[in-house]
VOGU-3710 file (C-alpha; in Angstrom, 3 decimals, decimal comma):
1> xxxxxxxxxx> -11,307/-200,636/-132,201  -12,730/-198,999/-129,264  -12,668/-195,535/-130,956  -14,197/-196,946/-133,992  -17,012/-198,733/-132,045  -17,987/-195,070/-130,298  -17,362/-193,175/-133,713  -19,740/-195,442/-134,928  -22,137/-195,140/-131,809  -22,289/-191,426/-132,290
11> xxxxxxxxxx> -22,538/-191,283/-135,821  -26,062/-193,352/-135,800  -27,166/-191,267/-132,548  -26,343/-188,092/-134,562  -28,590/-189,333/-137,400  -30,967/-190,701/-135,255  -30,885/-186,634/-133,799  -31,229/-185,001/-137,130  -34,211/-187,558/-138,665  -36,164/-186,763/-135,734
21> xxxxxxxxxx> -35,384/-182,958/-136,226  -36,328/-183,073/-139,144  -39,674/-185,109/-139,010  -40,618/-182,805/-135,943  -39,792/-180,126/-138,605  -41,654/-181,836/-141,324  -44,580/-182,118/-139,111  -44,612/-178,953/-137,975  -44,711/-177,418/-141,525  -47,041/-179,957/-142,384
31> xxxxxxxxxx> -49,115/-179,015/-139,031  -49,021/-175,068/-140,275  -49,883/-176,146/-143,989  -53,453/-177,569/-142,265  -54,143/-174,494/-140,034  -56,893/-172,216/-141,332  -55,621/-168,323/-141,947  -56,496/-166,253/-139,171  -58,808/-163,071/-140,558  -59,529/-160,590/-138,811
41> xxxxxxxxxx> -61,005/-157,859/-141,672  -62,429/-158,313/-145,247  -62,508/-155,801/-148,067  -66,077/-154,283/-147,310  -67,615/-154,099/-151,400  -69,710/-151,137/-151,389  -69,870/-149,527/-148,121  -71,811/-147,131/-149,133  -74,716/-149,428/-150,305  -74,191/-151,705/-147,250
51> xxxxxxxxxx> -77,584/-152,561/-145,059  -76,786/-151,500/-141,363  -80,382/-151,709/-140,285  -79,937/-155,991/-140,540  -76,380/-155,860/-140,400  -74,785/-158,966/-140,395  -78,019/-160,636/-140,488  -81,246/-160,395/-142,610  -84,819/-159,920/-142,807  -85,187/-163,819/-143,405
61> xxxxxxxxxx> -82,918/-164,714/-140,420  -84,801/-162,782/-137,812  -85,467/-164,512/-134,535  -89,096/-165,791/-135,059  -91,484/-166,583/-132,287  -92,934/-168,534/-130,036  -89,574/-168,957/-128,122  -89,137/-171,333/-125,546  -86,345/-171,116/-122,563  -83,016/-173,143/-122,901
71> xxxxxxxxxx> -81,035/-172,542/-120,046  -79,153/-169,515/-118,081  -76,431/-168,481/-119,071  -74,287/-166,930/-115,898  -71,194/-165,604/-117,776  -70,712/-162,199/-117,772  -71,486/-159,062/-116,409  -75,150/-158,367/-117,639  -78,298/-160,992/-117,904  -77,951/-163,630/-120,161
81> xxxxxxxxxx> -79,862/-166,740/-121,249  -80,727/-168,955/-123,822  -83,825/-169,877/-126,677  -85,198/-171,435/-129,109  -87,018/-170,144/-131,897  -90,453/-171,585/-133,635  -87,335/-172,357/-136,559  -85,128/-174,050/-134,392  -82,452/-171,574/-133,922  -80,984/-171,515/-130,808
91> xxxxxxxxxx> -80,571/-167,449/-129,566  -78,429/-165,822/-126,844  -80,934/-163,419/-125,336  -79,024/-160,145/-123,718  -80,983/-158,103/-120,697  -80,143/-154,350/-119,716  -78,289/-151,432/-121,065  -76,007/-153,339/-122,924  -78,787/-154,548/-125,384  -79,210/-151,633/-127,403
101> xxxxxxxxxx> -75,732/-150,197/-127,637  -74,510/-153,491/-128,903  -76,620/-154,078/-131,562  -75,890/-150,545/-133,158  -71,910/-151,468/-132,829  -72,066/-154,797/-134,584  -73,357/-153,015/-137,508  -70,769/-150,594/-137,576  -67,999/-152,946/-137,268  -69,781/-155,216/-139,955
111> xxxxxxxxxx> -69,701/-152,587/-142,310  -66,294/-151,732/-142,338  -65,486/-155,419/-142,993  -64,630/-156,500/-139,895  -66,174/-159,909/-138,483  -69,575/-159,462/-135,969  -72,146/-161,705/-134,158  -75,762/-161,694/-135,632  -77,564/-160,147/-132,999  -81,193/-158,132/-133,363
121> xxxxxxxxxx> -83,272/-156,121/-131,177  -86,145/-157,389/-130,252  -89,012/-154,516/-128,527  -90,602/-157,601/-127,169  -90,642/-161,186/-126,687  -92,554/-163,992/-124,665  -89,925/-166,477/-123,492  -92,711/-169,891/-122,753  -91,340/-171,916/-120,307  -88,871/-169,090/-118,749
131> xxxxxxxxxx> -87,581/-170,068/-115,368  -87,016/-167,682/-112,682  -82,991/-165,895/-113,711  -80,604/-165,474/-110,744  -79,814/-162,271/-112,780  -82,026/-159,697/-114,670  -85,535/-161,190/-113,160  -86,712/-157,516/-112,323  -86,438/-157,505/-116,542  -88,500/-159,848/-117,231
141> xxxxxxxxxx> -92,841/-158,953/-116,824  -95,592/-161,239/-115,668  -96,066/-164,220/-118,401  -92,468/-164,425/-119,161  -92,421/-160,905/-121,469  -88,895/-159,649/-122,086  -88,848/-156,209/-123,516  -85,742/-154,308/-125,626  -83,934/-157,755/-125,662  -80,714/-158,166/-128,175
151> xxxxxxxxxx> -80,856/-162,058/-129,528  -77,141/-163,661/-130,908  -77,669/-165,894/-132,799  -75,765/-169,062/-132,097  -73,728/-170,442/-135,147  -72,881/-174,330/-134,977  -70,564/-173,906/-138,162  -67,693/-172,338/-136,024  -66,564/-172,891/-132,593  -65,268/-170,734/-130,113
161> xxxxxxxxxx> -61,135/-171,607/-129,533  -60,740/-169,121/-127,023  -59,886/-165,309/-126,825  -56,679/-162,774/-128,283  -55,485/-159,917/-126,688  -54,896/-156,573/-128,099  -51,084/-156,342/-127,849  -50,772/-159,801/-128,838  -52,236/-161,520/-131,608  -51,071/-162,057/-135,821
171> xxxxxxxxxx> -51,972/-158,628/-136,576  -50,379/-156,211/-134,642  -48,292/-153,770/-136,751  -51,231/-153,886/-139,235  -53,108/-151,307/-140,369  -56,181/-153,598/-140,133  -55,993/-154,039/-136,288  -55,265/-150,066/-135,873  -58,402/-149,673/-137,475  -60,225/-151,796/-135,258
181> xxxxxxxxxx> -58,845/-149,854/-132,341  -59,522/-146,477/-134,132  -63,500/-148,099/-134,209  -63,562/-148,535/-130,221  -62,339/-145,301/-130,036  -64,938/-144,098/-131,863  -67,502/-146,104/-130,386  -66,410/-145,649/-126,544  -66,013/-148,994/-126,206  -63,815/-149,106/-122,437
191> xxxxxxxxxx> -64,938/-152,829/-122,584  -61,605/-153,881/-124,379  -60,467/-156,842/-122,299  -59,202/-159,892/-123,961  -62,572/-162,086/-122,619  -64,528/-159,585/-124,843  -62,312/-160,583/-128,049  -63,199/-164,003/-129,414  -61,443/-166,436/-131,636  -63,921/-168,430/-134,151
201> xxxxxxxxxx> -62,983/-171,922/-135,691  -65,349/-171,026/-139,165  -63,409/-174,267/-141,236  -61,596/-172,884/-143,351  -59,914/-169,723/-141,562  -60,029/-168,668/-138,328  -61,781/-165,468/-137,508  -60,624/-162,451/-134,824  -63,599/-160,380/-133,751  -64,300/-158,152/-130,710
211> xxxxxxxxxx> -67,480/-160,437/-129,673  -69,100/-157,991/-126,853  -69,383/-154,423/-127,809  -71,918/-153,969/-125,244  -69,456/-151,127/-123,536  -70,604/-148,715/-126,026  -72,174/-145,408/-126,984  -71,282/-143,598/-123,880  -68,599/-141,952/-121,857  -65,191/-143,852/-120,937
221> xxxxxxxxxx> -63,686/-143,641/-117,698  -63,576/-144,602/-114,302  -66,134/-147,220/-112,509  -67,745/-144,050/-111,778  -67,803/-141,855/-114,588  -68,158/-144,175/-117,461  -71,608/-145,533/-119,206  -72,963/-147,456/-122,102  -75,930/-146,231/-124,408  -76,186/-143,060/-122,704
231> xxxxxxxxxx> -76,613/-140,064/-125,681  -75,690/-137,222/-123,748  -72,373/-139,240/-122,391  -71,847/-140,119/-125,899  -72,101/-136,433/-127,724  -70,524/-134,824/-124,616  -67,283/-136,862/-124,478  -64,057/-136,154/-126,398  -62,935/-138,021/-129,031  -58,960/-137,252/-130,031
241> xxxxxxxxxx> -56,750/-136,754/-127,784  -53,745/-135,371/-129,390  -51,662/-135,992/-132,893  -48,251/-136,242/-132,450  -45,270/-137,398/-135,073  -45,939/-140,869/-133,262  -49,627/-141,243/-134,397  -52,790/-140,265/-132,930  -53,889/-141,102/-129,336  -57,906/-141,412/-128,952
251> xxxxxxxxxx> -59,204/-141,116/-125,765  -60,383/-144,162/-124,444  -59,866/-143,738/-120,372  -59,986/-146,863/-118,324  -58,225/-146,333/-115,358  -59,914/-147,573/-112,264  -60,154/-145,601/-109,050  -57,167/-145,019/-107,354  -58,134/-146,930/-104,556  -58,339/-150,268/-106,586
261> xxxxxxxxxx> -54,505/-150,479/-107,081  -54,980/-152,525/-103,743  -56,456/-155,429/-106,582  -53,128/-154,491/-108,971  -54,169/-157,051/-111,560  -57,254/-155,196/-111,749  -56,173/-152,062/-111,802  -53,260/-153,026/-114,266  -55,690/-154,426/-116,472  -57,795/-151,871/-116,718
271> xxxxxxxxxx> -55,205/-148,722/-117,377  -53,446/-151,511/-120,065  -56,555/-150,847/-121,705  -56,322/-147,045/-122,284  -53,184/-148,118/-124,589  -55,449/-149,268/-126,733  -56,440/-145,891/-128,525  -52,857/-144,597/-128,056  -50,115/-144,200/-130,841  -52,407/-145,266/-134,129
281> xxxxxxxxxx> -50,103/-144,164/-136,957  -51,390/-141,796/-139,104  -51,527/-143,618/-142,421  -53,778/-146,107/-140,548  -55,988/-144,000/-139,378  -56,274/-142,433/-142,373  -56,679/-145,658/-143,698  -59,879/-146,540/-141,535  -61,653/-142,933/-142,204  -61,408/-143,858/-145,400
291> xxxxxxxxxx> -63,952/-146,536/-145,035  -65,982/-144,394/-142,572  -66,529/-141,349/-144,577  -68,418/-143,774/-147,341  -71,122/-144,053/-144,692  -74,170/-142,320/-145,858  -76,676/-140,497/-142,322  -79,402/-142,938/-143,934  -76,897/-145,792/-143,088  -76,083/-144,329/-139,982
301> xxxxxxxxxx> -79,522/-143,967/-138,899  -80,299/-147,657/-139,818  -77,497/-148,973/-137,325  -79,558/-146,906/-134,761  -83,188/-147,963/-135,587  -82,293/-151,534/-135,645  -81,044/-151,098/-131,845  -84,781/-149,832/-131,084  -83,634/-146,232/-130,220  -86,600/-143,471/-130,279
311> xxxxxxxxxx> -86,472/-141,457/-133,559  -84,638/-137,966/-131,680  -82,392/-140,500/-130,370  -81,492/-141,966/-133,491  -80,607/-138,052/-134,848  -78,583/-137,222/-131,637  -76,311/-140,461/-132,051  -75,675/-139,846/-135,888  -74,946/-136,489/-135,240  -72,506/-137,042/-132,555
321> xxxxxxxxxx> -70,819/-140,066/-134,981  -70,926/-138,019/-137,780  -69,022/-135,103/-135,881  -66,349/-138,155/-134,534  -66,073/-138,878/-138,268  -65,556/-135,354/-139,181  -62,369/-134,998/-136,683  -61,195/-137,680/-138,485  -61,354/-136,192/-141,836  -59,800/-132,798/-140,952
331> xxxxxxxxxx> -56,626/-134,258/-138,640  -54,517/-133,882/-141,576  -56,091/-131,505/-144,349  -55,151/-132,654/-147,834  -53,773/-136,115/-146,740  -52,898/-138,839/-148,899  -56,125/-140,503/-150,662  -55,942/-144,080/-149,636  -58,622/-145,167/-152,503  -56,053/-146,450/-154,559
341> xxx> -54,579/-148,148/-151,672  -57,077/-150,100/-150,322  -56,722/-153,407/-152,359
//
C-alpha cells in the first residue's frame, strides 16, 4: 500500500515536472516565434547608382530651420545636444572633429547595405533659445551660431535596446559582419567599442549598426598618435597588414600607452579592439570588395561634399579610399568573382 501510495506520488510529480517543461518549452518557442530577426546588412540594389551625397537621408528630410534648443545631451566624448526643427523633428546636433568624418562614414556604410543614422552637415545653424553647454561652448558664436554641425536625426519608430559587441553577437562567422569589420578597417575607425554599436527595436526586425563612426578618416593608434578627419593621417597610414592562409589582418592599432595597463580594463579593452581587423577570411573580404569596387569617384566624392569638406579635400580623401580599395582588389589577382554569389 505504502509503495503504491509513493509510486503514485511520484508518478503525478513526474508529470507535473514534464507539463511544466514543456509549457516553459512551449513558451519559449512561442517567445522566439514573436522576436523580430536581427539584421545587420541588406542586399544594396544598385550600388553603383546609389546617392552618397544624402545618404541615408534625402533632400526632403533635411534639417530645416529656425531650430530651437532641447536639452544637453552629456553622453559621450564630444559635444552633444538636442533640437527642434521649424518641422518638428527632433535632431541630435554633434560639435568638433567628429562632425565631419562621421557624416562621410554613414554614407559609406549605407551604401554597402549596411544599417546607418540619418545625419547631415550643416555649415551653419542658429540654435534660438541655446543655453550655455558644459561642453563645446567655445563652438558655439555670439547669437547662438553653430558652424560645421552634423544633425541625427532622431527616429521614434525604433528604440534603442542596448549595444552588441564585436566578438559576440548572431553574426559572427558571417561573411556579413567580416565585411563590416573590413569597412572600419578601411575607414580607420579605432572607435570600435561595444557603446559605439547600437541595437535598434525598428518593429518588425531588429537592426545591428555601428551608431558612432565619428573615429574616422584618420590615423589609428595610440592616445597619442591616433586622429579623426585628419587627410594627411588618413592617406599616410597603412592599410593591410599582412595575408596569411588564416585571412587578412588590417591594421587597425588600438593599444593604449603602456603606462595605462595600471587601468587593465582599459587597456584590455582597447588592444581587444585591434582584433577587430585581424583574421578576415579571404572569401569575405573578397566578398565586401566586391561591393566596394561598384563605387563610382563621383559617388565617392558625394560622401565627401555632404560632410562639408573643401573641394582639394574632397580629391585627397577619394584618392586615398580609392587606393585602400585598390589593395583590396589586387590581394589575390584573378580571385573568385563573387557576382554570382551575392544573392
Amino acid at each position: 500500500m505504502f509503495r503504491s501510495a509513493a509510486y503514485a506520488i511520484l508518478l503525478l510529480v513526474g508529470n507535473c515536472y514534464w507539463i511544466e517543461a514543456a509549457s516553459k518549452n512551449d513558451a519559449s518557442e512561442k517567445k522566439v516565434r514573436r522576436n523580430p530577426p536581427a539584421v545587420l546588412w541588406r542586399l544594396p540594389e544598385n550600388v553603383a547608382s546609389r546617392d552618397l551625397f544624402f545618404g541615408p537621408g534625402s533632400k526632403d528630410r533635411q534639417p530645416q530651420g529656425p531650430f530651437m534648443f532641447v536639452e544637453e545631451v552629456k553622453s559621450g566624448t564630444n559635444p552633444k545636444f538636442e533640437v527642434q526643427d521649424a518641422k518638428g523633428v527632433v535632431w541630435r546636433v554633434k560639435l568638433g572633429e567628429e562632425a565631419r568624418p562621421e557624416t562621410a562614414a554613414t554614407r559609406l556604410v549605407w551604401a554597402l547595405g549596411y544599417f546607418a543614422d540619418e545625419a547631415y552637415l550643416v555649415p551653419e545653424m542658429v540654435v534660438r533659445g541655446l543655453k550655455e553647454l558644459s561642453r563645446g561652448q567655445d563652438l558655439v558664436s555670439p547669437g547662438g551660431v553653430i558652424r560645421a554641425a552634423r544633425l541625427e536625426r532622431k527616429n521614434p519608430a525604433q528604440k534603442k535596446l542596448g549595444d552588441w559587441k564585436w566578438k559576440k553577437n548572431p553574426f559572427v562567422g558571417t561573411r556579413e559582419l567580416d565585411g563590416l569589420r573590413v569597412l572600419m578597417a578601411l575607414m580607420n575607425n579605432w572607435d570600435l567599442k561595444p557603446s559605439n554599436n547600437a541595437i535598434y527595436d525598428a518593429g518588425v526586425e531588429l537592426r545591428y549598426l555601428v551608431n558612432d563612426l565619428g573615429g574616422t578618416f584618420g590615423r589609428t593608434g595610440s592616445n597619442f598618435t591616433r586622429s579623426k578627419g585628419d587627410l594627411s593621417d588618413y592617406a599616410q597610414s597603412k592599410f593591410i597588414k599582412r595575408v596569411s592562409g588564416k585571412g587578412v589582418d588590417f591594421v587597425l592599432d588600438n593599444r593604449p600607452f603602456f603606462l595605462t595597463a595600471v587601468y587593465l580594463p582599459y587597456y584590455l579593452d582597447r588592444s581587444e579592439m585591434e582584433d577587430v581587423g585581424e583574421d578576415i577570411p579571404l572569401p569575405h573580404v573578397e566578398w565586401i570588395a566586391y561591393y566596394l569596387n561598384q563605387l563610382s569617384q563621383s559617388q565617392l566624392e558625394a560622401a565627401f561634399r555632404a560632410a562639408g569638406y573643401s573641394p582639394q579635400e574632397v580629391a585627397a580623401f577619394v584618392a586615398a579610399t580609392q587606393r585602400r580599395i585598390g589593395e583590396l582588389r589586387t590581394i589575390r589577382e584573378g580571385g573568385p568573382s563573387y557576382e554570382a554569389k551575392t544573392r
